[in-house]
C-alpha positions in Angstrom: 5.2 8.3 -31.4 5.3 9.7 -27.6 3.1 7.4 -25.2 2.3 7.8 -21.6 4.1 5.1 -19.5 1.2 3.5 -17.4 3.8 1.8 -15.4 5.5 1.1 -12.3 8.8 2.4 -13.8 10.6 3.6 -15.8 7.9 6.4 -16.1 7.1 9.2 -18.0 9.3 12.1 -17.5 8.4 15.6 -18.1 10.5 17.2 -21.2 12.8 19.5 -18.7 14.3 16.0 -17.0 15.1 14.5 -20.3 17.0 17.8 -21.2 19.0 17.5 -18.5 21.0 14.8 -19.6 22.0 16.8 -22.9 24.8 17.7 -21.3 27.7 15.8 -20.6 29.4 15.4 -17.2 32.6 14.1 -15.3 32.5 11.9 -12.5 35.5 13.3 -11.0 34.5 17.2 -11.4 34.1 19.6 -8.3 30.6 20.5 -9.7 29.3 17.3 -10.5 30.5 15.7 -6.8 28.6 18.8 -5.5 25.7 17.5 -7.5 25.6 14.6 -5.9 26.2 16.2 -2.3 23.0 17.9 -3.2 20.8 14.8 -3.9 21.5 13.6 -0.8 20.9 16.2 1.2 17.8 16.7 -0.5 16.8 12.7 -0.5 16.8 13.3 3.7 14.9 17.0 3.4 11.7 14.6 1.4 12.4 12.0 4.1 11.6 14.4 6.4 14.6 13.1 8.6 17.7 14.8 10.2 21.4 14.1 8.5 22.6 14.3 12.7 20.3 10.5 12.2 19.7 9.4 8.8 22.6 9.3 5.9 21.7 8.8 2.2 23.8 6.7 -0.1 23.6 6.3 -4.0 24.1 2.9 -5.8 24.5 2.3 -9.3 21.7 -0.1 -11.0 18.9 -1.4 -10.6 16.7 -1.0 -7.6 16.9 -4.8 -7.1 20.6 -4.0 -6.9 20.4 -1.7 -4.4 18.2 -3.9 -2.4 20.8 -6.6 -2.7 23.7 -4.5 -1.6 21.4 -3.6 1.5 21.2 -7.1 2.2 25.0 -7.8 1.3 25.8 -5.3 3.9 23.7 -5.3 6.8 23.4 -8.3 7.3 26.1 -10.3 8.9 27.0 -14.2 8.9 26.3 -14.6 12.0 22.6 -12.7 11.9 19.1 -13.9 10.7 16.5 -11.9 8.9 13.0 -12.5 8.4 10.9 -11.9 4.9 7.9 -10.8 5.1 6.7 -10.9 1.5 2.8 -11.0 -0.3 4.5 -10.2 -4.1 7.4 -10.9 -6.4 9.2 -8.1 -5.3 9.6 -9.7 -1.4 10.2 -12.5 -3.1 13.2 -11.6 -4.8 14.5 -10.5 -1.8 14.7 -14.2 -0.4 16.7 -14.9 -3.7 18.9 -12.6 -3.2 19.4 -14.2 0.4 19.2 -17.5 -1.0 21.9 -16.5 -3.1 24.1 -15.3 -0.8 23.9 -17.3 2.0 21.9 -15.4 4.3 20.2 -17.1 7.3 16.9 -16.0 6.6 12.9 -17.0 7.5 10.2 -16.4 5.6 6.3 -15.3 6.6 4.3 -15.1 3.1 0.8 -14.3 2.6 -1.3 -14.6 0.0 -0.6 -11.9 -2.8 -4.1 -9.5 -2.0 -3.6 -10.1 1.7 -1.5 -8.0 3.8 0.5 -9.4 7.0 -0.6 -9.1 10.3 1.3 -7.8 13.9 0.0 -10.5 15.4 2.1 -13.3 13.3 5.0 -10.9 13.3 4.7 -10.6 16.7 4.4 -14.7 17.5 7.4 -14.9 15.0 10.1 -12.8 16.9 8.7 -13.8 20.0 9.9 -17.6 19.5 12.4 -17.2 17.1 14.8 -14.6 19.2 18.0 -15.6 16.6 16.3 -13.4 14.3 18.1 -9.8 13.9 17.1 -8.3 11.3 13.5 -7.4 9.4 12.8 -6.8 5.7 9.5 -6.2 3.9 8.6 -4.6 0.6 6.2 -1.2 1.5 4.1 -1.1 -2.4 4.3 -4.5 -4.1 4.7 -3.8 -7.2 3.2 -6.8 -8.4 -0.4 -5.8 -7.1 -0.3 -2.7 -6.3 -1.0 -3.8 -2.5 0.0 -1.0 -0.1 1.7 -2.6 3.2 0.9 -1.4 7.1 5.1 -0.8 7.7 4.0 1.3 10.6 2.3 -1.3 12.2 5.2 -4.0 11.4 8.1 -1.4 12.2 6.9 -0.9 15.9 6.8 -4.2 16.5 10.1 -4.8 15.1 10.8 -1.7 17.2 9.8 -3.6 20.0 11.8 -6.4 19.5 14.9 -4.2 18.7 15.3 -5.7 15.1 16.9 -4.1 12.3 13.8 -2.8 9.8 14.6 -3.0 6.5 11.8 -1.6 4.0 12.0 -1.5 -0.2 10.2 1.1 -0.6 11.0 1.1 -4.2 7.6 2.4 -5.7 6.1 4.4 -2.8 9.0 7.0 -1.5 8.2 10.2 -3.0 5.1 9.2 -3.8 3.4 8.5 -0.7 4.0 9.9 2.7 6.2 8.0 5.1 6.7 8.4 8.8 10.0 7.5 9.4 10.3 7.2 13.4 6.7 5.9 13.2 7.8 3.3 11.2 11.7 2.7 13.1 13.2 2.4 10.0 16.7 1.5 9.7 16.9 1.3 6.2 14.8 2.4 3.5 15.3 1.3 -0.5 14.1 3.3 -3.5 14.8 3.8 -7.1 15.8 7.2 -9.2 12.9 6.3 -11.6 10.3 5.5 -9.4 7.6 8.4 -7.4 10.9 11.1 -7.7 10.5 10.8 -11.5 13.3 10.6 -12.6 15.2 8.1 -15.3 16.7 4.2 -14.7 20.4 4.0 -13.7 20.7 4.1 -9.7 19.0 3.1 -6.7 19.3 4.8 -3.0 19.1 3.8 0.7 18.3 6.0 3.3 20.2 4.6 6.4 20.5 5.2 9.9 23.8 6.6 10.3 24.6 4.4 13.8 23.4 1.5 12.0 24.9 1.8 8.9 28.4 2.3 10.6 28.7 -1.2 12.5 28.7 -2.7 9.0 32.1 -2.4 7.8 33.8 -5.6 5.9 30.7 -7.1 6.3 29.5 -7.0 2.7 29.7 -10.2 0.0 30.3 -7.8 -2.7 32.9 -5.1 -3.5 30.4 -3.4 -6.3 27.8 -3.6 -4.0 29.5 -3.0 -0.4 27.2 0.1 0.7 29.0 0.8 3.4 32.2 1.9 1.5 30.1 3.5 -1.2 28.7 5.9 1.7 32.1 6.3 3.6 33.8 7.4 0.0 30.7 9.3 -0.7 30.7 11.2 2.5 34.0 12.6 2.0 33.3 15.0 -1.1 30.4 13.3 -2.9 32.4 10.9 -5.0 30.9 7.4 -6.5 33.7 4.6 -5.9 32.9 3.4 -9.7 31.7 4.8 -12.7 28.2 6.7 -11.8 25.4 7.4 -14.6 26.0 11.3 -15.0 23.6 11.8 -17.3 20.8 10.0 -14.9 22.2 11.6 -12.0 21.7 15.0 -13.4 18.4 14.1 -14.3 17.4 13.2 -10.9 18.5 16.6 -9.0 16.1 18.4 -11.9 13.1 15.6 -11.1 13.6 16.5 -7.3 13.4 20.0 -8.1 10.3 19.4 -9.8 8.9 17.3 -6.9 9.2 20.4 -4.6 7.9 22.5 -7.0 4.7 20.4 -6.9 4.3 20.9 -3.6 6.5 17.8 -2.1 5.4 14.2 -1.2 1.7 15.0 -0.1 0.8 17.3 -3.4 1.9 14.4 -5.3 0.4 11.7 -3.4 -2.8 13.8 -3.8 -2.3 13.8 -7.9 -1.5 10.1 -7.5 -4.5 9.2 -5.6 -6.5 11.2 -7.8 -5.3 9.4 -10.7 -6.0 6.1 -8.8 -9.3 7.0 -7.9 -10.4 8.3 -11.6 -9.1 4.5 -13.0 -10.7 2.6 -11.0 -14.3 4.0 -11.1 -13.9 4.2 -15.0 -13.1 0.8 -15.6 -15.5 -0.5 -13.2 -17.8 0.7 -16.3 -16.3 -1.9 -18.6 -15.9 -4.5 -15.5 -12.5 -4.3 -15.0 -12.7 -4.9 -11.5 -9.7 -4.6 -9.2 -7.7 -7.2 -7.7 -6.8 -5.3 -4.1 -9.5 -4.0 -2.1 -9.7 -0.5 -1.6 -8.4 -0.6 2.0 -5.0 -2.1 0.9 -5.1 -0.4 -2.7 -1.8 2.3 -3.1 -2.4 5.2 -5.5 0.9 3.9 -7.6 -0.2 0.5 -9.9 -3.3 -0.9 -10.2 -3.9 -4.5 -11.0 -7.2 -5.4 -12.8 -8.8 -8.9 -13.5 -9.8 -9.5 -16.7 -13.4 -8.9 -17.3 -14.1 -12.5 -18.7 -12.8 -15.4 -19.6 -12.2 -14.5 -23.4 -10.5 -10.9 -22.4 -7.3 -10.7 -24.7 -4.9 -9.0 -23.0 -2.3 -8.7 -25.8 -5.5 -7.0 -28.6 -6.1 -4.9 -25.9 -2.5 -3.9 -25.0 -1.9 -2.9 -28.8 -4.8 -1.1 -29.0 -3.8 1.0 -26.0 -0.7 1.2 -27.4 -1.4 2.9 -30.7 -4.1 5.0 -28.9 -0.3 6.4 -27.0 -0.4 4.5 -23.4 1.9 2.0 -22.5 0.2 -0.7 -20.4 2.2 -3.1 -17.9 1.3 -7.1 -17.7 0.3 -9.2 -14.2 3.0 -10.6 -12.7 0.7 -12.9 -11.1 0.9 -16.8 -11.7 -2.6 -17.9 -10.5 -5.0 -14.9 -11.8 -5.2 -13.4 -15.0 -4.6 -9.6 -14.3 -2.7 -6.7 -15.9 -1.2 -3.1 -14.2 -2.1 0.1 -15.0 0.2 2.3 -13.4 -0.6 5.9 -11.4 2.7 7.5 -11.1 5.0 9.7 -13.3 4.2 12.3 -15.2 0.3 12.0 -15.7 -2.5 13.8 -14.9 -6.3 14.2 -14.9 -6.5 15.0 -18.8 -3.9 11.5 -19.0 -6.2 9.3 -17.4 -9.6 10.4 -19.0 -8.1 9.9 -22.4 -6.8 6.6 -21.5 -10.7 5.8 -20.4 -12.2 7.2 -23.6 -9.8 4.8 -25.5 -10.8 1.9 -23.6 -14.1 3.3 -23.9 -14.0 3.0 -27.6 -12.5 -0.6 -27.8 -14.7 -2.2 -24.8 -17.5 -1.1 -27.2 -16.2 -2.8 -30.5 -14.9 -6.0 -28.7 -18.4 -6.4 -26.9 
């Protein structure tokens, strides 16, 4: 059976990115280290940035280990960063830190709340060892969409390093980049661009990105060799996921064929917008308010103390949607995610099946 992914990522993919990776490629191949000369110039064209500024580097894995080789290679033994986190996903990042012996401060809110200026501000104004900045834009653990203009100008201000995961929101929702001063910028291939898991990117400024050689903890994950190799023809220092690869110059074709970042923003929000008032029917209420809501996951309370997720799950399941669980520890919640390829027709059959078990279980 073919369901619809209602999750963060891995997504659903429409049929012509899947048949790109029928064909089998070689890393070391003109064509293919064209290929990936291509994806990066085209990463910067959807960033809406210049390549005289902004560089883009590609990372195999994960997008937490791209994140992690940002973090390996920006920032140096002798500097400090501050985490501002309200999910799991900021979170991780203070592992990673933790992990490799970063010098690092943390500035948590409560998971539905979103940071404030004004504690950022207090924070670099008496801490002034702090050098760097790092904040997740669309926790993925909520849904909760993040004010990284309002934090990057006061980082800005400061003259910090801005560090933003923007793992489930580039592509997907418009960013300003020299609104926001960011220095670096994290994403995933299988995220808002739609394609498939396998690599992560980071959109970097070049002057920034170029004080940071021999810095990193990690030879797999040094990005600042894996962009001075890659600059030179388009070659990955290791072993690079062809087949995903290939798959993510077709899904970046099909994001300009949309229309680019807005057009699918718009389809995203639309998506959003259709969820939530349908399950409001059923009393699925949301767990963000609609100020801080992003059009990419949306996390739901469960409607009453009995609610059974996992019945529910299954029954979505075998209706064809694929559901994602809460990552939250103190409220019972699951996701429902916005993003990939889904549409209108997606989401109201989604509702009718929900429509049809709310009644039974009731």
């Amino acid at each position: 059976m073919t369901y619809k992914l209602l999750t963060p990522g891995p997504l659903t993919t429409t049929m012509s990115v899947k048949e790109t990776m029928l064909q089998d490629r070689c890393t070391w191949d003109d064509e293919y280290k064209a290929l990936t000369q291509s994806i990066r110039q085209n990463l910067l064209e959807v960033a809406l940035v210049s390549s005289d500024t902004y560089t883009a580097v590609l990372m195999q894995g994960s997008g937490s280990f791209t994140v992690e080789s940002v973090l390996t290679t920006a920032v140096g033994a002798e500097d400090h960063i501050l985490f501002i986190t309200n999910g799991a996903y900021g979170e991780r990042m203070t592992q990673i830190a933790q992990t490799i012996d970063l010098n690092y401060t943390v500035y948590a809110v409560p998971y539905n709340e979103v940071p404030t200026k004004e504690q950022v501000t207090q924070l670099l104004q008496q801490n002034d060892h702090i050098t760097h900045v790092a904040m997740v834009h669309c926790e993925t653990t909520t849904g909760i969409l993040n004010p990284i203009e309002e934090m990057g100008s006061v980082v800005a201000a400061f003259n910090k390093v801005f560090i933003v995961d923007a793992m489930s929101s580039f592509g997907g929702v418009p960013i300003d980049f020299e609104k926001c001063h960011i220095d670096y910028l994290v994403s995933s291939a299988n995220k808002c661009i739609e394609g498939v898991p396998g690599f992560g990117f980071v959109i970097a400024k070049r002057a920034v990105l170029q004080q940071t050689a021999h810095q990193a903890r990690s030879v797999a994950l040094d990005l600042y060799d894996q962009w001075r190799v890659m600059e030179i023809d388009g070659k990955w220092r290791f072993t690079s996921p062809t087949h995903v690869v290939a798959a993510f110059a077709q899904a970046l074709q099909e994001l300009q064929q949309e229309g680019g970042v807005e057009a699918r923003y718009q389809r995203y929000k639309e998506n959003n917008a259709l969820l939530r008032k349908e399950m409001a029917r059923y009393h699925f209420h949301p767990y963000i308010e609609p100020t801080y809501q992003s059009p990419i996951i949306t996390t739901f309370l469960f409607p009453h103390a009995h609610f059974d997720f996992q019945a529910f799950y299954h029954e979505m399941k075998a209706n064809g949607f694929v559901l994602y669980p809460g990552k939250l520890t103190e409220v019972d919640t699951f996701r429902v995610g916005n993003i990939g390829d889904v549409h209108k027709e997606d989401m109201q059959r989604l509702m009718l099946s929900v429509k049809k078990y709310m009644e039974v279980v009731q």
